[in-house]
Each structure stands twice: as C-alpha cells, then as structure tokens.
Backbone as CSV, one residue per row, in Angstrom:
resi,resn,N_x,N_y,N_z,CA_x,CA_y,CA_z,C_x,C_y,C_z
1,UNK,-2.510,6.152,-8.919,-1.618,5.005,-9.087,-0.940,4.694,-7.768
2,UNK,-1.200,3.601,-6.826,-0.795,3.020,-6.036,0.559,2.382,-5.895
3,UNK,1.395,2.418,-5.606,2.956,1.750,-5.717,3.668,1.591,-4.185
4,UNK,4.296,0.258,-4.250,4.509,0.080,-2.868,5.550,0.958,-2.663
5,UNK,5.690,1.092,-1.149,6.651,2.133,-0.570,7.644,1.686,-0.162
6,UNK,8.222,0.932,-0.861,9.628,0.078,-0.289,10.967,0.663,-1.055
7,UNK,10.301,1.413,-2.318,11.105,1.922,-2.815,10.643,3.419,-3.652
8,UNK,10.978,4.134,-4.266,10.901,5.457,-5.180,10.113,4.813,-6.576
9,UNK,9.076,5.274,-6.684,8.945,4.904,-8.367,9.603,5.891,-9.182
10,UNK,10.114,5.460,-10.611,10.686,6.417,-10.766,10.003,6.115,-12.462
11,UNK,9.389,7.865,-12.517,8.400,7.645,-13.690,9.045,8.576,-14.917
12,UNK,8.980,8.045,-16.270,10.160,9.196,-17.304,9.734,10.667,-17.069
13,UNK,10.380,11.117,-17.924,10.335,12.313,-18.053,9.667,12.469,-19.358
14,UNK,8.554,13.685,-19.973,7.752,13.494,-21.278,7.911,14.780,-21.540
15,UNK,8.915,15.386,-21.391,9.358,16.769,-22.062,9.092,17.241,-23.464
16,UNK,9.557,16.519,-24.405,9.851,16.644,-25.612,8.059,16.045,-26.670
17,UNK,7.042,15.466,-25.958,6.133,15.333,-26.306,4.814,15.957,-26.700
18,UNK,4.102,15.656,-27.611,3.466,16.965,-27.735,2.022,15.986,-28.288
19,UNK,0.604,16.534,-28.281,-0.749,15.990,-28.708,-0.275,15.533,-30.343
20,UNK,-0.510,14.180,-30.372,-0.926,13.651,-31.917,-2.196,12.980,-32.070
21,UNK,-2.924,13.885,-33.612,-3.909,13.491,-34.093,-3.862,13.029,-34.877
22,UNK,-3.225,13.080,-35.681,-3.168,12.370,-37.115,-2.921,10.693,-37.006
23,UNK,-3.729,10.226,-37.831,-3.144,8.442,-38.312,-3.542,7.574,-37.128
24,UNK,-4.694,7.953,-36.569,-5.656,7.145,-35.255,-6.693,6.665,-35.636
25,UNK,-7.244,5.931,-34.908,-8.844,5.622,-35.447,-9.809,6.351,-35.345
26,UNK,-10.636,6.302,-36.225,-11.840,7.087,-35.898,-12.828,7.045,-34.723
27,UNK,-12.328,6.464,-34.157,-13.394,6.553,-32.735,-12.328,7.143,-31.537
28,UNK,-11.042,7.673,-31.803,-9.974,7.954,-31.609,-10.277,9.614,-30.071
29,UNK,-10.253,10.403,-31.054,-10.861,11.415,-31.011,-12.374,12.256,-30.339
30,UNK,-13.140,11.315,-30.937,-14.739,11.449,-30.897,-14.746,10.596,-29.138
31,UNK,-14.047,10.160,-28.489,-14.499,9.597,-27.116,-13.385,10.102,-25.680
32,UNK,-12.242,11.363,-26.599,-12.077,11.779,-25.623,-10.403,11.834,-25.164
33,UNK,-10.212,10.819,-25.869,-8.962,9.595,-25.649,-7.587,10.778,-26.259
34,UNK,-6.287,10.450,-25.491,-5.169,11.441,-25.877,-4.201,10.455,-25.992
35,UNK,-3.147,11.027,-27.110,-2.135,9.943,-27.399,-1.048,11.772,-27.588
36,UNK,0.227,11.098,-26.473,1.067,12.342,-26.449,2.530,11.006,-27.368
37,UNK,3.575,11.766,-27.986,4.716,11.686,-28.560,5.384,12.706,-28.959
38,UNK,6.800,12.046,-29.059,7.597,13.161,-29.375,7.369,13.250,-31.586
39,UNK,7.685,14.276,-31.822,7.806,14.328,-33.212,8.250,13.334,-34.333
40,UNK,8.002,13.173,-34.833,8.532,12.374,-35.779,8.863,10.133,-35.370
41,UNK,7.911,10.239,-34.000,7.956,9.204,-33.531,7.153,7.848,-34.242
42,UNK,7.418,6.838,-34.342,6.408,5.271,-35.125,5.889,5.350,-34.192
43,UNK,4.171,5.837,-34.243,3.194,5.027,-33.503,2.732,3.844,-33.670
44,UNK,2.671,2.953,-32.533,2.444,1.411,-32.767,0.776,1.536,-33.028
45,UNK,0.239,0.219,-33.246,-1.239,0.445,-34.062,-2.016,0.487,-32.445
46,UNK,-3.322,1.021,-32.258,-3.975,0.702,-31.276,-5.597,0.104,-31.872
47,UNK,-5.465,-0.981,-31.154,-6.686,-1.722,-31.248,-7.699,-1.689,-30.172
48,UNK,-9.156,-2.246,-30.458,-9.755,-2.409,-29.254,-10.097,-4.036,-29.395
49,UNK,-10.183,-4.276,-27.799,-10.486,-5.463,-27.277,-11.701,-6.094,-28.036
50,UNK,-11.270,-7.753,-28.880,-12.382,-8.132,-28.892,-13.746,-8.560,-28.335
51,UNK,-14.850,-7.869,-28.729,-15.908,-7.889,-27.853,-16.466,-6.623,-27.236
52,UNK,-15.117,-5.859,-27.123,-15.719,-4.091,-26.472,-15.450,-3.339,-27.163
53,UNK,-16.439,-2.043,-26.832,-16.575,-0.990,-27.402,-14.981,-0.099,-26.931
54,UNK,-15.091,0.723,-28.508,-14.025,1.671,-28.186,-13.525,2.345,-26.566
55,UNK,-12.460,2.631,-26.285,-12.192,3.016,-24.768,-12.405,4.238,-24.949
56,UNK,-12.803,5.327,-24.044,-13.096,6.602,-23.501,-11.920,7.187,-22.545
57,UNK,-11.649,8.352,-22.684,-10.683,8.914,-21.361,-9.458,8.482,-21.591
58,UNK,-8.762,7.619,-22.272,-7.526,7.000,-22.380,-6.380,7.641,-22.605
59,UNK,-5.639,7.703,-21.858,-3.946,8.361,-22.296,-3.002,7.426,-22.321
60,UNK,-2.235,7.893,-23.440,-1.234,7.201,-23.757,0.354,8.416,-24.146
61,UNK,1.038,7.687,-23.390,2.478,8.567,-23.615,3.532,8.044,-24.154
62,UNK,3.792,8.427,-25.033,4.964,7.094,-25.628,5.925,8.181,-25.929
63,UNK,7.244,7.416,-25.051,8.832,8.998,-25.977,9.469,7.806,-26.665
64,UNK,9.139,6.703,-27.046,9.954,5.848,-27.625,9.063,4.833,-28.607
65,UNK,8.952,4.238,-29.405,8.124,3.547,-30.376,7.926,1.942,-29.473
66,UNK,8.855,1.697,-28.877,9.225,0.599,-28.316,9.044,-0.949,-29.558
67,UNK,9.090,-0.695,-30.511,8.978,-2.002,-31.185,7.534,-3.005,-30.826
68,UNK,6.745,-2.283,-30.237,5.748,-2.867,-30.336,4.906,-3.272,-31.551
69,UNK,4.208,-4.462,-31.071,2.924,-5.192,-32.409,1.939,-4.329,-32.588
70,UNK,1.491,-3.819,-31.048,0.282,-3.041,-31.055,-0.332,-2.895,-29.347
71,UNK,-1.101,-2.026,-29.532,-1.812,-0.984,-28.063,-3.165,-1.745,-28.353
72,UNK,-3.966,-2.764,-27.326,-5.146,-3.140,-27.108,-5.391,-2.032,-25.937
73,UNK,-6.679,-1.772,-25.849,-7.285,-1.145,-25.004,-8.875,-0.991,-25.042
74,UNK,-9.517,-0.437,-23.872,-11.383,-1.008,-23.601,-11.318,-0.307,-22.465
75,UNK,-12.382,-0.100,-22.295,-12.427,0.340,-21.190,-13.177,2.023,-20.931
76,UNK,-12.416,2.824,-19.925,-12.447,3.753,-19.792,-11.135,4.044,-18.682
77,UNK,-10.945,5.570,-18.838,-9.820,6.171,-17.950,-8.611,5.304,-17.510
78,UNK,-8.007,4.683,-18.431,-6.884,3.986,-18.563,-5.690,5.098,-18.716
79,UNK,-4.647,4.382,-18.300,-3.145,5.270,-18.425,-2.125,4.297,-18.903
80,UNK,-1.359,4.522,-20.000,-0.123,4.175,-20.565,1.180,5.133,-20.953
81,UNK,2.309,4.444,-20.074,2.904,5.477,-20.254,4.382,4.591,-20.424
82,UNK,5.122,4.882,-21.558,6.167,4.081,-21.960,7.605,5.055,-22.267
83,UNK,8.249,4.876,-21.834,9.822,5.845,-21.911,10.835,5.631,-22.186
84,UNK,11.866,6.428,-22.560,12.701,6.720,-23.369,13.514,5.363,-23.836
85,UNK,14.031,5.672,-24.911,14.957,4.263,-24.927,14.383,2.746,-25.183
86,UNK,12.940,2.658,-25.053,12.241,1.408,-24.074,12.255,0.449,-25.887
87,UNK,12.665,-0.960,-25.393,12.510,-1.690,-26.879,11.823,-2.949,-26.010
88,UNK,10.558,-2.923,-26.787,9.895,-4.446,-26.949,9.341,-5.187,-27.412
89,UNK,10.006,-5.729,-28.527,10.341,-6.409,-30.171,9.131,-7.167,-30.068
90,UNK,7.670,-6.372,-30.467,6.450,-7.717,-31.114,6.226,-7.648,-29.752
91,UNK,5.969,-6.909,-28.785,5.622,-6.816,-27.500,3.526,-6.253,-27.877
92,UNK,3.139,-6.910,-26.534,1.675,-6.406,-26.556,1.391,-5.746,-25.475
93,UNK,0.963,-5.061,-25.479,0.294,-3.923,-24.053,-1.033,-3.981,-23.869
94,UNK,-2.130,-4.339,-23.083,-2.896,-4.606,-23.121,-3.712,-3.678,-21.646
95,UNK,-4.696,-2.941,-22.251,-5.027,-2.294,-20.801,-6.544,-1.985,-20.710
96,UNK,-7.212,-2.296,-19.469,-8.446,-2.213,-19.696,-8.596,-0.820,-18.235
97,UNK,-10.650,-1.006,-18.143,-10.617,0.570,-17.487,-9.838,0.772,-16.506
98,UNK,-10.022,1.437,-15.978,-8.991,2.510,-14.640,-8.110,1.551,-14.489
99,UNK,-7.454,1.375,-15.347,-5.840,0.449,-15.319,-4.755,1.366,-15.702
100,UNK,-3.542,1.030,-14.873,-1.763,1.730,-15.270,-1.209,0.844,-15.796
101,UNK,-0.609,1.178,-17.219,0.627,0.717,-17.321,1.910,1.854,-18.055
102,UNK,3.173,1.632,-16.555,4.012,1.894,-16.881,5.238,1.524,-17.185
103,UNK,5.972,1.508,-18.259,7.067,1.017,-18.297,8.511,2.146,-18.747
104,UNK,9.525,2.183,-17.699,10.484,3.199,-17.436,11.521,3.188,-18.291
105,UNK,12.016,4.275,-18.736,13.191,4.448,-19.584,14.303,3.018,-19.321
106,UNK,14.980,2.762,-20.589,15.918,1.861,-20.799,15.592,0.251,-20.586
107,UNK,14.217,0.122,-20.749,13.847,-1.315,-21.033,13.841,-1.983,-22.114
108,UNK,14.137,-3.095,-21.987,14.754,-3.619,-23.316,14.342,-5.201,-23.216
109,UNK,13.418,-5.190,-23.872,13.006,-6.745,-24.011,13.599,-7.221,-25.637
110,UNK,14.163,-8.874,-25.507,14.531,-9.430,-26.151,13.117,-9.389,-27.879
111,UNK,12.254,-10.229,-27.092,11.143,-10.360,-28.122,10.337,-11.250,-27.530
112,UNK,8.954,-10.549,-27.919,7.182,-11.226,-27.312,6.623,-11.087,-26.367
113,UNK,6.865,-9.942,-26.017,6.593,-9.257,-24.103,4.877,-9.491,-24.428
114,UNK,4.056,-9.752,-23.161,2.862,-9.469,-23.146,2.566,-8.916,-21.483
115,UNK,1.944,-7.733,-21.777,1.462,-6.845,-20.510,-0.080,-6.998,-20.557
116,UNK,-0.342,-7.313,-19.709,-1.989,-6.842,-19.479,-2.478,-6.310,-18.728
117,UNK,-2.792,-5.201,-18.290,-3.453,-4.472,-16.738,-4.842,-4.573,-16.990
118,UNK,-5.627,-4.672,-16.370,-7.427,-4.910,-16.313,-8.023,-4.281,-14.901
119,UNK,-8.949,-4.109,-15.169,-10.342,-4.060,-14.000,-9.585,-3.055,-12.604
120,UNK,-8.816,-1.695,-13.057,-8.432,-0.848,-11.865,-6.448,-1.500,-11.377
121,UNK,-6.142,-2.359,-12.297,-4.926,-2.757,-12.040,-3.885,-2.229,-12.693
122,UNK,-2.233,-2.174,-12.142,-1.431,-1.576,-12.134,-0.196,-2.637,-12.876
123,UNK,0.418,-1.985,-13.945,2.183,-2.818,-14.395,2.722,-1.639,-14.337
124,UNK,3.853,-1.674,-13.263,4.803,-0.818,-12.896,6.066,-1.607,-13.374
125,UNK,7.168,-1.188,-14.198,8.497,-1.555,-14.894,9.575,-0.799,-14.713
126,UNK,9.985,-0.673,-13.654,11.323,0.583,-13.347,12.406,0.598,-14.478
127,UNK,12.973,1.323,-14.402,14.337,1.710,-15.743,15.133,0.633,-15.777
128,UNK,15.798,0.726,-16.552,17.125,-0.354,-16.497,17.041,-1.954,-17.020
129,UNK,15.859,-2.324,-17.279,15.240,-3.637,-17.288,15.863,-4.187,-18.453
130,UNK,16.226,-5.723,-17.788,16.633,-6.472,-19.635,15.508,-7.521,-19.290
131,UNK,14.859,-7.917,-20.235,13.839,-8.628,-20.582,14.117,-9.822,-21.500
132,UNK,14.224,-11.383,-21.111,14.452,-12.237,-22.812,13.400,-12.354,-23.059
133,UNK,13.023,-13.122,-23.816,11.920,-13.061,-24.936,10.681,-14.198,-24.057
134,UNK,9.412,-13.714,-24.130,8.288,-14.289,-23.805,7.882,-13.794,-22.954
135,UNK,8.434,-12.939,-22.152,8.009,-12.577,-20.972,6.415,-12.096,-20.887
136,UNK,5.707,-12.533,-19.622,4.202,-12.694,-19.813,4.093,-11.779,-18.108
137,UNK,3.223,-10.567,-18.215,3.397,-9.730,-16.794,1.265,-9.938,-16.774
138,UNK,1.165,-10.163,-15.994,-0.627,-10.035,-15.650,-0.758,-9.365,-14.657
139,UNK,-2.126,-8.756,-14.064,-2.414,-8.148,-12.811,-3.694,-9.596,-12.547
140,UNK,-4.434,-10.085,-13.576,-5.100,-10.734,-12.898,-5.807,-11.760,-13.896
141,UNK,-6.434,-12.417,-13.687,-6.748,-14.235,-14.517,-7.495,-14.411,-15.491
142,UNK,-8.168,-12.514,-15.744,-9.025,-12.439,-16.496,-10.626,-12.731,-16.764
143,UNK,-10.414,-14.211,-16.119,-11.749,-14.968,-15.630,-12.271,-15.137,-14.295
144,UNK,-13.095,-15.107,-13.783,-13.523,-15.703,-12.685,-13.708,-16.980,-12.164
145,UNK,-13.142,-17.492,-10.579,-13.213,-18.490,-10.888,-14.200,-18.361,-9.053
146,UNK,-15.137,-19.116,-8.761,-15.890,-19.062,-7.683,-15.913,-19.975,-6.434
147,UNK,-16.354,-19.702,-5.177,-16.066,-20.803,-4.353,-17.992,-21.680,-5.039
148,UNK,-17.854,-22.414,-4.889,-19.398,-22.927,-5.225,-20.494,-22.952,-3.443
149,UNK,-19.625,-22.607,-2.359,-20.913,-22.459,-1.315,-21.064,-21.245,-1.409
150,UNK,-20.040,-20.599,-1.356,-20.519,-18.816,-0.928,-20.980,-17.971,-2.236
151,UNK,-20.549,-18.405,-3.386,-20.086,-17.862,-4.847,-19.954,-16.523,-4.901
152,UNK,-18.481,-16.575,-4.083,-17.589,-15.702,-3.898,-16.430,-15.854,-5.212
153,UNK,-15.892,-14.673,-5.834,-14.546,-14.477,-6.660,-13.202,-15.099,-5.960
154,UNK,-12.993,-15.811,-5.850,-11.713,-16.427,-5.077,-10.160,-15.643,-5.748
155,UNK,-10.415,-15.755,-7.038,-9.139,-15.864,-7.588,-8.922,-13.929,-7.812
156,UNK,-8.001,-13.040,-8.010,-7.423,-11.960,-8.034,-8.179,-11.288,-9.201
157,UNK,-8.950,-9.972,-8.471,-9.643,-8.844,-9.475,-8.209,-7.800,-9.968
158,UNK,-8.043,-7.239,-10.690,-7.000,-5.926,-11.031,-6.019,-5.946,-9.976
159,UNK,-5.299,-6.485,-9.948,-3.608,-6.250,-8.921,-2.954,-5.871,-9.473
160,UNK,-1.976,-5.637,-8.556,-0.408,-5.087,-8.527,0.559,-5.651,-8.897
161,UNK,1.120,-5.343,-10.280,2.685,-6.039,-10.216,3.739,-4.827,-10.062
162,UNK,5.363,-4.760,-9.546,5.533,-4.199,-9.143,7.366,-4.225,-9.184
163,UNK,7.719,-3.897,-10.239,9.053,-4.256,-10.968,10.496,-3.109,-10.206
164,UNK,11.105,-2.737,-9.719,11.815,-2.173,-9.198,12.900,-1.519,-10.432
165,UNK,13.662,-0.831,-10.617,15.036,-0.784,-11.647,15.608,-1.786,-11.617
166,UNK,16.652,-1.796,-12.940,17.672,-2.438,-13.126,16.870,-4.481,-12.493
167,UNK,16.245,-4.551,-13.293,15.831,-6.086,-12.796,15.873,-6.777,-14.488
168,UNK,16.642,-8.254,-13.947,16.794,-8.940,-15.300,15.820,-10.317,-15.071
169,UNK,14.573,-10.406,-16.094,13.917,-11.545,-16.202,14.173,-12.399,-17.333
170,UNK,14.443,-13.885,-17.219,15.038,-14.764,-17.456,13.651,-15.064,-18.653
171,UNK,14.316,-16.369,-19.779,13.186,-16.716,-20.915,12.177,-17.079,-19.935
172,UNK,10.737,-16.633,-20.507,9.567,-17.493,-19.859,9.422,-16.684,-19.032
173,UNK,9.824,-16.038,-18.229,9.156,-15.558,-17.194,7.957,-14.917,-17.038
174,UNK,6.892,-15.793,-15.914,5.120,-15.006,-15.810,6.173,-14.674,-14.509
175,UNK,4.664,-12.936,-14.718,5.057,-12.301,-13.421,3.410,-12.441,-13.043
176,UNK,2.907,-12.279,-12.297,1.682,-12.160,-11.752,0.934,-11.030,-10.884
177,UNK,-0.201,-10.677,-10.279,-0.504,-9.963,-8.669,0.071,-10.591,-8.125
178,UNK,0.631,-9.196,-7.248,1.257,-9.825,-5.997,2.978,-9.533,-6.103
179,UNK,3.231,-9.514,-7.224,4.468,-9.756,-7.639,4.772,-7.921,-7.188
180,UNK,6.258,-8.175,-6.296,6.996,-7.022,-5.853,8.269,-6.992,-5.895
181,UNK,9.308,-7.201,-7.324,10.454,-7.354,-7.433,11.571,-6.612,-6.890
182,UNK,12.352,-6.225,-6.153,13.563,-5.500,-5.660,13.967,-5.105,-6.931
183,UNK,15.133,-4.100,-6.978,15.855,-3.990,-7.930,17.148,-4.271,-7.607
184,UNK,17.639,-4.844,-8.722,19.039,-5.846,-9.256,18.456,-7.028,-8.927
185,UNK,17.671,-7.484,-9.201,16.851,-8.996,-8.930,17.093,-9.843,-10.808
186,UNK,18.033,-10.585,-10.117,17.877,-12.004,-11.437,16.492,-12.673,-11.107
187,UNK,15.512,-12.909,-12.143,14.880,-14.040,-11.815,15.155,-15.270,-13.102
188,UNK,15.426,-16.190,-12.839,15.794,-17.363,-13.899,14.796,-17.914,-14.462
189,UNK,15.130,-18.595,-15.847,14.036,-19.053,-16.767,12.645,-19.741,-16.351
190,UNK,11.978,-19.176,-17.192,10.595,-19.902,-17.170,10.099,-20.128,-15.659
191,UNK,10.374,-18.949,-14.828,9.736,-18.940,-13.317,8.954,-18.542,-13.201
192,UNK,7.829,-18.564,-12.087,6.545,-17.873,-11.840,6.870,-17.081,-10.636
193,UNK,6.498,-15.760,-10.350,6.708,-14.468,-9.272,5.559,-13.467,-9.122
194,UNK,4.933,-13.967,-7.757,3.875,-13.831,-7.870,3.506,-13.158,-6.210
195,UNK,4.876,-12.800,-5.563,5.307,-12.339,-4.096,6.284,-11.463,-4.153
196,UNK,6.686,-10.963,-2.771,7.824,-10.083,-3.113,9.006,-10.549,-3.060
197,UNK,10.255,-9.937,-3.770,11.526,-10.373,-4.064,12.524,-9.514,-3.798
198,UNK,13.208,-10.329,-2.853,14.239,-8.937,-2.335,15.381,-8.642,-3.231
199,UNK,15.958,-7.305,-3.191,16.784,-6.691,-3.747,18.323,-7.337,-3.714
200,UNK,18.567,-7.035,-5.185,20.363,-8.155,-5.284,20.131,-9.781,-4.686
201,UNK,18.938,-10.133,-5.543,19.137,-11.607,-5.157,18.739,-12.265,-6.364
202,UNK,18.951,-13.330,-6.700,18.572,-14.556,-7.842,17.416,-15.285,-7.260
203,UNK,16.438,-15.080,-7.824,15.296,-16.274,-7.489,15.222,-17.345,-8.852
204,UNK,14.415,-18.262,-8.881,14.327,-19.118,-10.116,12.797,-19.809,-9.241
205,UNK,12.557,-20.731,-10.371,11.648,-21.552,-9.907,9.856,-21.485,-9.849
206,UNK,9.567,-22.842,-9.813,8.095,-22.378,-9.766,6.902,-22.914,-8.771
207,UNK,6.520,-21.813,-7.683,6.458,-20.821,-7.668,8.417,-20.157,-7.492
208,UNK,8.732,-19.114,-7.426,10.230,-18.484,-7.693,10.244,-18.178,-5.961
209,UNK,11.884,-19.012,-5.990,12.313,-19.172,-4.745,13.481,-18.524,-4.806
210,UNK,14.084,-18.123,-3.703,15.507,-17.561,-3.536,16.404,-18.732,-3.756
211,UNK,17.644,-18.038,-4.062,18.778,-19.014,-4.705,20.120,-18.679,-4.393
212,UNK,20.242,-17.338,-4.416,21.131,-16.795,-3.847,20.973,-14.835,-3.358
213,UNK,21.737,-14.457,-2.259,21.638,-13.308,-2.086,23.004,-12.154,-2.527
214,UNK,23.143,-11.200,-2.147,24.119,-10.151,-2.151,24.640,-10.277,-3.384
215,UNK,24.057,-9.955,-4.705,24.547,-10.227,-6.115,23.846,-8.890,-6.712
216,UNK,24.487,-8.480,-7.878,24.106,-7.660,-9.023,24.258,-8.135,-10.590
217,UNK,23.612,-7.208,-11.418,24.186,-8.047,-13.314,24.412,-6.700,-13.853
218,UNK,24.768,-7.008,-14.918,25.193,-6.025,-15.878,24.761,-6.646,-17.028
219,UNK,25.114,-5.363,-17.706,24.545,-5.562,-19.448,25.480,-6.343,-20.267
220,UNK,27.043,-6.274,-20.174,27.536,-6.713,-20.431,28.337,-7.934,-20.513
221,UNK,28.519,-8.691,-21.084,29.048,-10.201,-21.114,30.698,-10.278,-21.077
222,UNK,31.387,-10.213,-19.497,32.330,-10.391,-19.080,32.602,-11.593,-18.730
223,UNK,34.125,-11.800,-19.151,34.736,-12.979,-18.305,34.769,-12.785,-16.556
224,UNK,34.606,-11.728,-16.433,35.532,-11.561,-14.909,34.004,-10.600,-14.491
C-alpha cells in the first residue's frame, strides 16, 4: 500500500478481532478469502460484482459494522480494512483485485457514501472524518476511454485517493485519482477534488479551488 509522504498514515488498531466463519457465502471459504471482527459484531452482506466470478485472497477487517448496505468485491488479493467507531449509513464499498481500502477510526458519514477502489488502486480515509451524505470517492472511471491515433488509455487506471485526519466533506462531494487532502481541510458542497489540498484550508468548487487558508472545524455546532 502506497501512501503519500506528506504526512503519517495512520491505520486502526485490530486487537480485539478474531477469524469469522459463520453466515458467509459459500464461495466464501472455498477461494481462500478472510473476514476478521470483533465478537458479537453485524456483518454487512458481501456481494460479488456483477459479471465476475467470486474474489480469491480477499481480506477484510471490520472493528465496527459501520452501517453499511453491503461489501462488493471481484477480483483477487484485495484489502479492506474499516475501524473503530466508523458509521456509514447505506454506505457501499466497492473493491476490485490488488485494491486498498481503508477507512480510519471515527468516521462518520451522514448517509450514501460510495467507495470504489479497482484495478491495483488505493482509498485511504484518515480518523476523525465527518462525511454529509452522498459522498462519491473513486480511484478511477471504470471505463476506458482511448486516444483514437495511438489507442492509448488516456483516462486514469487504479489511483490514489488520499484523505488525511480530521477532514470534513461537504453534501455531494466526488473525490477522485489524484485527490491528496491535508488534514483539517473543509471541502464545500457538491465539489470535485481531484489534486492536492493543503492542510487547514476550505476549498469548494468545481474543479475545488482554495477559498480560504489558516482555518480548522469541529464537531460541534457553536455560536462562537
């Protein structure tokens, strides 16, 4: 797992977790695939991608149920790893082969998160995160799109998105490849971020532009 060096990733802790077999699919087991939790935890449902065969090699770590719809996955040697605290109401996770997705203790999405990592790509989500509702994170377009002289892939195979702590994304927000958020970063409604974003600043906009600098948020709804 690749992560830029601008800052510490900081990945949970899975102490309290232990191998669950029970209440998986039958192709679950038979290809290899590990699903770790703590005891007595709601596993969300895991599906496979329409069109592909069951995934192989797959781990999944969950210390928190997160309110998810459900775990898509395909592929092979995929990693999911979701932590403590983490809520994301009707949220989708979506991960194909040699893809990461992590998302860090104390995230908290409003409602309708969609993650997708594909084709060797990475969703990194540092701690602290408030999320409103819709939020849409990609590594890449899914489709191909070609130059027609060279018929070359123009558009982004499996990238990097790249979320820092303590970052608040606004309704609507796509994050994209490419995307390298600071932490304490506002980004405002329905923006696209798809570059890097420096730390304690407000971006908005589309593509998401700076707006203001030297700022922080909190969880809480103060007058002052």
């Amino acid at each position: 797992m690749s992560l830029d060096t601008s800052f510490q990733a900081e990945i949970p802790v899975f102490d309290q977790c232990r191998v669950v077999e029970e209440n998986l699919p039958d192709w679950w087991l038979k290809n290899n695939n590990t699903l770790l939790a703590p005891v007595g935890i709601s596993i969300p449902g895991i599906v496979i991608h329409p069109g592909e065969q069951p995934p192989k090699d797959l781990v999944i770590i969950i210390c928190s149920s997160a309110d998810l719809k459900y775990i898509m996955c395909w592929g092979h040697s995929s990693t999911i790893l979701i932590g403590n605290n983490v809520s994301l109401s009707e949220g989708v996770i979506a991960c194909g082969s040699e893809s990461t997705v992590v998302i860090g203790d104390g995230v908290h999405c409003t409602f309708n998160p969609t993650l997708n990592a594909r084709n060797g790509g990475l969703i990194y989500a540092g701690p602290d995160g408030l999320w409103a509702s819709n939020i849409t994170i990609f590594t890449d377009d899914m489709h191909v799109i070609r130059d027609l002289k060279t018929g070359k892939r123009i558009n982004s195979f499996g990238g990097n998105v790249i979320i820092d702590r303590h970052v608040w994304l606004g309704l609507d927000v796509l994050v994209l490849d490419g995307a390298v958020v600071g932490h304490d970063v506002v980004v405002g409604a329905r923006s696209v971020v798809s570059k890097r974003l420096n730390p304690n600043s407000i971006y908005a906009g589309v593509p998401a532009k700076l707006i203001r600098e030297s700022v922080t948020w909190a969880f809480e709804d103060s007058p002052l």
